[in-house]
Biopython code that builds the backbone (N, CA, C, O; Angstrom):
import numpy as np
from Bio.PDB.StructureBuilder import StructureBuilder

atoms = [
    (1, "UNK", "N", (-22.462, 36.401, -23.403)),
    (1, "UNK", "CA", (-21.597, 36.682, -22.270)),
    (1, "UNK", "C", (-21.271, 35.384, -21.529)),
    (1, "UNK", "O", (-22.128, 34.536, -21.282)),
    (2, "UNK", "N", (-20.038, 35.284, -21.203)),
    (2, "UNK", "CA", (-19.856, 34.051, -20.572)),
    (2, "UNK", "C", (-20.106, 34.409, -18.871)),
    (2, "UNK", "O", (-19.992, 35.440, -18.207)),
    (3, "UNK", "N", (-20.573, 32.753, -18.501)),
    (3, "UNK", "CA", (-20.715, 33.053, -16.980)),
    (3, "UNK", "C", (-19.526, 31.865, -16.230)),
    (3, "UNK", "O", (-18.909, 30.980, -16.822)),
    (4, "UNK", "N", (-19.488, 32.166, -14.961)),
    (4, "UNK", "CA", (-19.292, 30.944, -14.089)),
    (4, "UNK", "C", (-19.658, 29.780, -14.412)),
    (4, "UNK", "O", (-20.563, 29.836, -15.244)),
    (5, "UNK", "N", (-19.339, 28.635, -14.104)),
    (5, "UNK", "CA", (-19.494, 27.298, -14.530)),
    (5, "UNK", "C", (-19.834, 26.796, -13.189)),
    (5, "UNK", "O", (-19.401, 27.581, -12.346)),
    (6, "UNK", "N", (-20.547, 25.616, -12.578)),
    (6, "UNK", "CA", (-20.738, 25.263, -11.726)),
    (6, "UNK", "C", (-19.489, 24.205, -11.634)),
    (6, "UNK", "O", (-18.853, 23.784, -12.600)),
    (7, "UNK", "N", (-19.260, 23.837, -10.126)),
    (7, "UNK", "CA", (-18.091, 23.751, -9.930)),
    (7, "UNK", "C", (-17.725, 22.077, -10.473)),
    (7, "UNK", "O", (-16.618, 21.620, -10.755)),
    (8, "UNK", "N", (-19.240, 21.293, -10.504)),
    (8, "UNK", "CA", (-19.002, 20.049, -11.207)),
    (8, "UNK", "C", (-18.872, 19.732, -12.733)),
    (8, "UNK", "O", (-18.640, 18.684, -13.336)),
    (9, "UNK", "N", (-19.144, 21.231, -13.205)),
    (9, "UNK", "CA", (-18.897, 21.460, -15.253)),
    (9, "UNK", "C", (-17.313, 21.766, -15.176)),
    (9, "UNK", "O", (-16.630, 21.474, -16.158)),
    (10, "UNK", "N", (-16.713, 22.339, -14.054)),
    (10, "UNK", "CA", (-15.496, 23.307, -13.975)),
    (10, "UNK", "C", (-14.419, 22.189, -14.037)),
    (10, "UNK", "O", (-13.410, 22.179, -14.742)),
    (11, "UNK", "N", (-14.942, 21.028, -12.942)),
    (11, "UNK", "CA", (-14.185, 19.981, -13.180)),
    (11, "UNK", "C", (-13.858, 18.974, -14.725)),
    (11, "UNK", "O", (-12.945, 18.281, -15.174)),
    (12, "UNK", "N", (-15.263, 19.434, -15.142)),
    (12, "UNK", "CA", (-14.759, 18.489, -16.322)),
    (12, "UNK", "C", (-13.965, 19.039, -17.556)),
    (12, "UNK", "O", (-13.030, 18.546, -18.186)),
    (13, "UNK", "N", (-14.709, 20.339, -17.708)),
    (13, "UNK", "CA", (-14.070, 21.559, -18.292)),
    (13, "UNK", "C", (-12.521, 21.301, -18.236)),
    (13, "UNK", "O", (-11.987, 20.978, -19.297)),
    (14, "UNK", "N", (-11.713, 21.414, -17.065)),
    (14, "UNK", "CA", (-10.368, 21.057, -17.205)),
    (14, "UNK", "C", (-9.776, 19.878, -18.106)),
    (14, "UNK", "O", (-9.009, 19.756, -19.061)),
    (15, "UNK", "N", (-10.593, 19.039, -17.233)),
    (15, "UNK", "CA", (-10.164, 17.258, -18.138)),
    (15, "UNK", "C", (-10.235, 17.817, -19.749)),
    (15, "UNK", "O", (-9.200, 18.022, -20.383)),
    (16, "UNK", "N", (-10.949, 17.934, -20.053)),
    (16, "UNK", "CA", (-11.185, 18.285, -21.168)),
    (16, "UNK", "C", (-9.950, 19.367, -22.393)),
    (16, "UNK", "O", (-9.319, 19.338, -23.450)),
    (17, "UNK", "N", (-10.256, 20.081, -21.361)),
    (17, "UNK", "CA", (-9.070, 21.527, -21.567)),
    (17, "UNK", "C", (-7.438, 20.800, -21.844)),
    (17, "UNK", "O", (-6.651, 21.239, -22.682)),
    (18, "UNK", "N", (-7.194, 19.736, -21.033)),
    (18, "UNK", "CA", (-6.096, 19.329, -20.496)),
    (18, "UNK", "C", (-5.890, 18.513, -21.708)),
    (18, "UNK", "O", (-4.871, 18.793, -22.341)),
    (19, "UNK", "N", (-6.820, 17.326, -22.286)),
    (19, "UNK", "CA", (-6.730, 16.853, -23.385)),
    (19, "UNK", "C", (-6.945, 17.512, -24.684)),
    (19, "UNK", "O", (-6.433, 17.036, -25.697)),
    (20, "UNK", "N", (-7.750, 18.698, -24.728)),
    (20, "UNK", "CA", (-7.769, 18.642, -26.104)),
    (20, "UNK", "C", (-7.029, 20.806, -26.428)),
    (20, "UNK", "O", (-6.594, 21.218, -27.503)),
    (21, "UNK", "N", (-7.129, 21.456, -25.420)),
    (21, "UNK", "CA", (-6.598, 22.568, -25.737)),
    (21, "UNK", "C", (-7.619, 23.295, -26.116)),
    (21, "UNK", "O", (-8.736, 23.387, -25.608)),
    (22, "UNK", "N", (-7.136, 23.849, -27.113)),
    (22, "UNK", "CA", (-7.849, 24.778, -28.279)),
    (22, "UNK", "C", (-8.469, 23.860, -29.648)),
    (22, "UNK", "O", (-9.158, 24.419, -30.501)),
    (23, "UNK", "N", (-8.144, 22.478, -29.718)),
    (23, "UNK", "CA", (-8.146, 22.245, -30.764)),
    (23, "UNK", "C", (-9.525, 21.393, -30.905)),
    (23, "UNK", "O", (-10.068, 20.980, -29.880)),
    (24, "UNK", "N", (-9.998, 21.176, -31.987)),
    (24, "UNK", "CA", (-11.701, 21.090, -32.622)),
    (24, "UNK", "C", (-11.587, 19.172, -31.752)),
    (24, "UNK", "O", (-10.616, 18.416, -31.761)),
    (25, "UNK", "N", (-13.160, 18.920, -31.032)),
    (25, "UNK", "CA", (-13.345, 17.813, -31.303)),
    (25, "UNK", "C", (-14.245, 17.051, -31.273)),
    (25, "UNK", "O", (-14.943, 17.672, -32.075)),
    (26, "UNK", "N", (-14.925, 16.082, -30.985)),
    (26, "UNK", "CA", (-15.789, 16.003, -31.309)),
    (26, "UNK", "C", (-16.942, 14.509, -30.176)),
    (26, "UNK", "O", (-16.295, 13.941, -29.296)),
    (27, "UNK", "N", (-18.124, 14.176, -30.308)),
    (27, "UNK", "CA", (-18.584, 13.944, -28.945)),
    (27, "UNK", "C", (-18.097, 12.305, -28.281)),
    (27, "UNK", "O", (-18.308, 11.891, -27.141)),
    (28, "UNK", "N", (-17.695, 11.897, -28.933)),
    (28, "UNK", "CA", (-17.072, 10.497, -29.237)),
    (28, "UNK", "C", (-15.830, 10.463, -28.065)),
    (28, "UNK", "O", (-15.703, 9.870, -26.994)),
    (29, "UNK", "N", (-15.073, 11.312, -28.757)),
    (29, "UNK", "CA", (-13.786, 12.067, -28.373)),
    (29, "UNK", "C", (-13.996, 12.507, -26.695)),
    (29, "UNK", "O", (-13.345, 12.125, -25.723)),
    (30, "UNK", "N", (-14.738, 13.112, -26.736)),
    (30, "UNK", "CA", (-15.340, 13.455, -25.299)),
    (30, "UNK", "C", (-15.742, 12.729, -24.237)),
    (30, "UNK", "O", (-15.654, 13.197, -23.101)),
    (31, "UNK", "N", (-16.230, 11.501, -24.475)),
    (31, "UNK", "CA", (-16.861, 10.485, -23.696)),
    (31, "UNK", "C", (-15.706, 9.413, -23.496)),
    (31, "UNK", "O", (-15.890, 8.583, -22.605)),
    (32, "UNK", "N", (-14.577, 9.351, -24.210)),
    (32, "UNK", "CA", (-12.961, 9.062, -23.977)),
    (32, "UNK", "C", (-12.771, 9.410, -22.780)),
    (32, "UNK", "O", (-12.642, 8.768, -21.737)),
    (33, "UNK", "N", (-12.762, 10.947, -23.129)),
    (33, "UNK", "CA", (-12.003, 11.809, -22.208)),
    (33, "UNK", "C", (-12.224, 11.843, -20.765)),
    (33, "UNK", "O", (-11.539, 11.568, -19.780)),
    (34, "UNK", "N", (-13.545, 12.318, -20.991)),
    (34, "UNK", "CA", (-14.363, 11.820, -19.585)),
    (34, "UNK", "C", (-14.721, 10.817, -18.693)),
    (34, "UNK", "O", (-14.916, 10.903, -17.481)),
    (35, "UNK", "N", (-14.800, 9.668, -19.578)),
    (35, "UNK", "CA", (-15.184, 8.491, -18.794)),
    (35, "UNK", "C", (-15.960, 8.274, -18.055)),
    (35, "UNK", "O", (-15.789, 7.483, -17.127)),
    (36, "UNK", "N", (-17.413, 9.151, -18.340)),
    (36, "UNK", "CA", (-18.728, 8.715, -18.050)),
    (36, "UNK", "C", (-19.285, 7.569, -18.600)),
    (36, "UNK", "O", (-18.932, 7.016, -19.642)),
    (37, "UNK", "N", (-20.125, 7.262, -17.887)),
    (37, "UNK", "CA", (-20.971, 5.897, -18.062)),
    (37, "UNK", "C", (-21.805, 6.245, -18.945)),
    (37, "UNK", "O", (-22.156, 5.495, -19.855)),
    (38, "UNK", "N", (-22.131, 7.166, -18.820)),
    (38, "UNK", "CA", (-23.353, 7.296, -19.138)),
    (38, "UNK", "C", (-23.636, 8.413, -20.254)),
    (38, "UNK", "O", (-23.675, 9.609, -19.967)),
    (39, "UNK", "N", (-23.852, 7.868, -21.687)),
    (39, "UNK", "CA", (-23.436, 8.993, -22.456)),
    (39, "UNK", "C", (-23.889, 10.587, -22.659)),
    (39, "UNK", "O", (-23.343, 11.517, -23.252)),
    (40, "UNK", "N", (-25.439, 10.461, -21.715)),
    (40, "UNK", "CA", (-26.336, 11.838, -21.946)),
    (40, "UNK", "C", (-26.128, 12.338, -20.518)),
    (40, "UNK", "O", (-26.990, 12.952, -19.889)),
    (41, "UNK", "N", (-24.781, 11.992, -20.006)),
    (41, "UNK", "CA", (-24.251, 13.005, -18.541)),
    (41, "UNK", "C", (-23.052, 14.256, -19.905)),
    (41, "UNK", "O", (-22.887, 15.475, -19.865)),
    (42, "UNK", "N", (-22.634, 13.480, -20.646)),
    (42, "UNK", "CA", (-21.044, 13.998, -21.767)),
    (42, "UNK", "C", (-22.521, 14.984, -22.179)),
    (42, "UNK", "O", (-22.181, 16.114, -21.828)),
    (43, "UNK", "N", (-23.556, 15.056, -22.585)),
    (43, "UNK", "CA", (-24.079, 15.779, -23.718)),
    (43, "UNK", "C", (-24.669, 16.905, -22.453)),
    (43, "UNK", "O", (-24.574, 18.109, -22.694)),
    (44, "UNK", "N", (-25.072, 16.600, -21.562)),
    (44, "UNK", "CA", (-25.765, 17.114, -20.364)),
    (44, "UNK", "C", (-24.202, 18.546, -19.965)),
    (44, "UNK", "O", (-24.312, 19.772, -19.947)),
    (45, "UNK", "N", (-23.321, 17.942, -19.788)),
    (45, "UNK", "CA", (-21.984, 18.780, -20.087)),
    (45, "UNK", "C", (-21.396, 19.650, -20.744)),
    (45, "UNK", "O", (-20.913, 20.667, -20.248)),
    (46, "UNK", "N", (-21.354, 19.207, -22.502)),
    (46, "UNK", "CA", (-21.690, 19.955, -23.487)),
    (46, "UNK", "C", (-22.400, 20.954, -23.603)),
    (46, "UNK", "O", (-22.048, 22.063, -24.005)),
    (47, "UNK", "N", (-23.380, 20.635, -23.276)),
    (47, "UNK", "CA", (-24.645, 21.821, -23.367)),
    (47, "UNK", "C", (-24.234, 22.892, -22.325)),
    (47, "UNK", "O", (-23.995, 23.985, -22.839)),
    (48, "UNK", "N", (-24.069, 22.820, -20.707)),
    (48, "UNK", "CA", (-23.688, 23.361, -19.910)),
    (48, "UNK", "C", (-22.290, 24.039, -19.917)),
    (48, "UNK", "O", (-22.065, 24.715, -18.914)),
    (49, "UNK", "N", (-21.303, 23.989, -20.857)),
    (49, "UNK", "CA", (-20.466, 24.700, -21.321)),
    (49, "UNK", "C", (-20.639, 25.739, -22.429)),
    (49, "UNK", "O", (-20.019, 26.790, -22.591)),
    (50, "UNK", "N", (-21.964, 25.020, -23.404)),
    (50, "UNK", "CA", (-22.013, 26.012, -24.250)),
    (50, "UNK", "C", (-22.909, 26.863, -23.882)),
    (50, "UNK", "O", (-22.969, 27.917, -24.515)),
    (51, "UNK", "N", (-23.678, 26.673, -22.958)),
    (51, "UNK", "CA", (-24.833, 27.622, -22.718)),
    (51, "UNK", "C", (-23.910, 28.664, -21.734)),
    (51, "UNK", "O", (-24.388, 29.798, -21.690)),
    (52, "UNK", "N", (-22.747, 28.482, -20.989)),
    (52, "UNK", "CA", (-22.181, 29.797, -19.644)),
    (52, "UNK", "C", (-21.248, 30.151, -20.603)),
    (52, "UNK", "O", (-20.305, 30.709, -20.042)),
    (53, "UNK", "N", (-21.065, 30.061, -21.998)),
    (53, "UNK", "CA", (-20.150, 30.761, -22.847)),
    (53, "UNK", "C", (-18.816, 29.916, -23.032)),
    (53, "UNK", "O", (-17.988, 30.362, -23.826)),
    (54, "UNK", "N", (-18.537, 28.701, -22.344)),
    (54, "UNK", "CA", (-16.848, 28.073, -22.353)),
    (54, "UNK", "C", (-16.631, 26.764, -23.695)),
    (54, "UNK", "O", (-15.749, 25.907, -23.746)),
    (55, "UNK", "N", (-17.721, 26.994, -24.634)),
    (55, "UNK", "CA", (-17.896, 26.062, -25.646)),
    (55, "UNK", "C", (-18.475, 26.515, -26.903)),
    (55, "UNK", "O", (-19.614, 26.980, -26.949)),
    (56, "UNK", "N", (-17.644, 26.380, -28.037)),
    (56, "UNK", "CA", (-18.151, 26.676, -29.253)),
    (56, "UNK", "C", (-18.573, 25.233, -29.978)),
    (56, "UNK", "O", (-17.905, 24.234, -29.714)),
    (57, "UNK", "N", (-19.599, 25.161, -30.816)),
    (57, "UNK", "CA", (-20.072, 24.119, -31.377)),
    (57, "UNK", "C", (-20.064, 24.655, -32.615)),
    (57, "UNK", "O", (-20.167, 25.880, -32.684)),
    (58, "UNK", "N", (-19.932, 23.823, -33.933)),
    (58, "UNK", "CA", (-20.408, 23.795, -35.262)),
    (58, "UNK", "C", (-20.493, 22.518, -35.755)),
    (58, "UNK", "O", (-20.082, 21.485, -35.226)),
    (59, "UNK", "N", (-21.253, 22.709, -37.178)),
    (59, "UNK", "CA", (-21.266, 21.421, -37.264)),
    (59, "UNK", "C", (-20.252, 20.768, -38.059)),
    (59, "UNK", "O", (-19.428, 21.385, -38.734)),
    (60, "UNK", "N", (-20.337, 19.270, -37.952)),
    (60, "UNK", "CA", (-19.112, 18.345, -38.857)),
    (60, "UNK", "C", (-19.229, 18.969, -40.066)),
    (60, "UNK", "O", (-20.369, 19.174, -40.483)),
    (61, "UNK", "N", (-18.129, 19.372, -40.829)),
    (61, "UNK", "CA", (-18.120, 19.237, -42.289)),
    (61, "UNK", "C", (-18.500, 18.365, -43.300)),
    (61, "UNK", "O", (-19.054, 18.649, -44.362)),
    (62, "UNK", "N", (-18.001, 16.791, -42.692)),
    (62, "UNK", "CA", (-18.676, 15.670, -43.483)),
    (62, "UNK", "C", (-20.230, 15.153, -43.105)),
    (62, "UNK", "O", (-20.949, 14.464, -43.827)),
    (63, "UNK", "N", (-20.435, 15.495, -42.238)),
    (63, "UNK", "CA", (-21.784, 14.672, -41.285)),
    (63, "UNK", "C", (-22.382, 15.836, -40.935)),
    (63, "UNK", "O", (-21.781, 16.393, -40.016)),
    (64, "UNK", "N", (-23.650, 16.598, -41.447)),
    (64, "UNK", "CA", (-24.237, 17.596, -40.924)),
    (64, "UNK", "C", (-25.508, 16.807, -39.088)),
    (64, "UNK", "O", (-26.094, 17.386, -38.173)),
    (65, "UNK", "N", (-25.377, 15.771, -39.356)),
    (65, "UNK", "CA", (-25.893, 15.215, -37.744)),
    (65, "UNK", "C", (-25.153, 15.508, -36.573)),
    (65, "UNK", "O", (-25.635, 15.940, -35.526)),
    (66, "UNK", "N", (-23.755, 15.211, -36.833)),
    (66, "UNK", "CA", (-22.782, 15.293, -35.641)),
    (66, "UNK", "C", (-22.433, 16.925, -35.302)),
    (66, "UNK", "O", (-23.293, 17.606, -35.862)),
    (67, "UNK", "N", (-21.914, 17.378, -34.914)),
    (67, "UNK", "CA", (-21.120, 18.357, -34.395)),
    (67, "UNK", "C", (-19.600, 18.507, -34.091)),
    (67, "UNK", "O", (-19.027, 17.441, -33.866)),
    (68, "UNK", "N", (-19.037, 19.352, -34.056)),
    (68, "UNK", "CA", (-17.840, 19.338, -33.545)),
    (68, "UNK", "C", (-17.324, 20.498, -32.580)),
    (68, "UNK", "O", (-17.833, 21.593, -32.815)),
    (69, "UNK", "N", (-16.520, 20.457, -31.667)),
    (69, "UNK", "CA", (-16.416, 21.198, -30.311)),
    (69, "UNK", "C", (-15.218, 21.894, -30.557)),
    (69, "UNK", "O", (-14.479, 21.637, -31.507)),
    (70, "UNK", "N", (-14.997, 22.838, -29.655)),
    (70, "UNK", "CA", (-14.204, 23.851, -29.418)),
    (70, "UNK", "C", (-14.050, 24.321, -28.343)),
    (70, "UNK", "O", (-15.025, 25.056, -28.183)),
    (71, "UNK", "N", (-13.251, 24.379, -27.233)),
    (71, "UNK", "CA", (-13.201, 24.944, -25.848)),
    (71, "UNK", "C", (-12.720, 26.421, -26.062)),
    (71, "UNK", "O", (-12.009, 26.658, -27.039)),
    (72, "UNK", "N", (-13.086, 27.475, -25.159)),
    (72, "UNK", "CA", (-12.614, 28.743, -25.382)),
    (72, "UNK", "C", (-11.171, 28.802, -24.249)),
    (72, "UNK", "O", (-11.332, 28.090, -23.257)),
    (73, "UNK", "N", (-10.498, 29.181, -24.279)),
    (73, "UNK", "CA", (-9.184, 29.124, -23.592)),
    (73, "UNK", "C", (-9.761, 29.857, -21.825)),
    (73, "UNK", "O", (-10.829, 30.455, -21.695)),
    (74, "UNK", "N", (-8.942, 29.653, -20.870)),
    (74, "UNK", "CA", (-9.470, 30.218, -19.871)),
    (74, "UNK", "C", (-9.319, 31.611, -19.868)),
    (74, "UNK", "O", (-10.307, 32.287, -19.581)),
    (75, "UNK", "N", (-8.042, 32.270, -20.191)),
    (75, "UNK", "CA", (-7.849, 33.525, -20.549)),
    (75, "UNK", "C", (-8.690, 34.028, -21.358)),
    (75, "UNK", "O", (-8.766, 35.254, -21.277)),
    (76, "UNK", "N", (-9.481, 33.446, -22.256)),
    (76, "UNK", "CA", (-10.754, 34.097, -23.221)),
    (76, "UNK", "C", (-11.368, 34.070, -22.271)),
    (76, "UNK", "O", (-11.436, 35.131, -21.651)),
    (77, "UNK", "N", (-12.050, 32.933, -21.749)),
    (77, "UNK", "CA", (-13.519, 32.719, -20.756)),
    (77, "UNK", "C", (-13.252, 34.596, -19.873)),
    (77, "UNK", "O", (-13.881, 35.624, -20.123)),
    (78, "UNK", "N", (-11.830, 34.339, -18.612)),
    (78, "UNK", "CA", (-11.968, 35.559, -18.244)),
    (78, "UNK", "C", (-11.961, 37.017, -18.572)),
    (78, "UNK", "O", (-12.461, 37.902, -17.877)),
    (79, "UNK", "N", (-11.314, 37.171, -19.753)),
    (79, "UNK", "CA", (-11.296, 38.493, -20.518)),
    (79, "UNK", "C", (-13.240, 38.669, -20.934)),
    (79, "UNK", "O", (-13.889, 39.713, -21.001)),
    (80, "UNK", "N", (-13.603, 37.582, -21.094)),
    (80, "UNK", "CA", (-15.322, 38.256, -21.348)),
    (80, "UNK", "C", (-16.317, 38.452, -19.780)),
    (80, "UNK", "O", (-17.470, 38.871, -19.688)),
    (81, "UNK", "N", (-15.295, 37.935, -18.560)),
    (81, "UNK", "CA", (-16.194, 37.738, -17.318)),
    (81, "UNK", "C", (-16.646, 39.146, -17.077)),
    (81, "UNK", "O", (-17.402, 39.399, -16.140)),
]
sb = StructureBuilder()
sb.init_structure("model")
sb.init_model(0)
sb.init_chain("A")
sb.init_seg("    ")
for serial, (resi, resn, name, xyz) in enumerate(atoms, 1):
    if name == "N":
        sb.init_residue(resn, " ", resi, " ")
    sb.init_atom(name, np.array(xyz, "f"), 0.0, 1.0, " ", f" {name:<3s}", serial, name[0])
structure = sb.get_structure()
């Protein structure tokens, strides 16, 4: 079940949303986007999206270490609130 996001995940959530949509990406990509300093605030993030339901993860196809991301659309997030 997805939940609320706290309002400092909500912010990044957008940035995010804004750059990448619907479409797959990955944590590299993310720390672009964001422009944290600090790379285990991007993973600290990650996690906090996928744990309130607004983030799908699987893993790389080529690289079973890495992962790759997926945002759920906001209209999904609220249709499961």
């Amino acid at each position: 079940m997805t939940e609320p996001l706290p309002k400092w995940v909500m912010q990044r959530y957008a940035k995010l949303w804004k750059a990448f949509k619907s479409k797959e990406f990955e944590h590299e990509q993310t720390v672009k986007v964001l422009k944290e300093k600090d790379e285990n605030i991007v993973s600290v993030i990650l996690s906090q999206l996928r744990r309130h339901g607004w983030l799908e993860i699987k893993l790389h196809p080529s690289d079973t270490r890495k992962r790759v991301y997926k945002l759920k659309s906001p209209d999904e997030v609220v249709r499961e609130l």
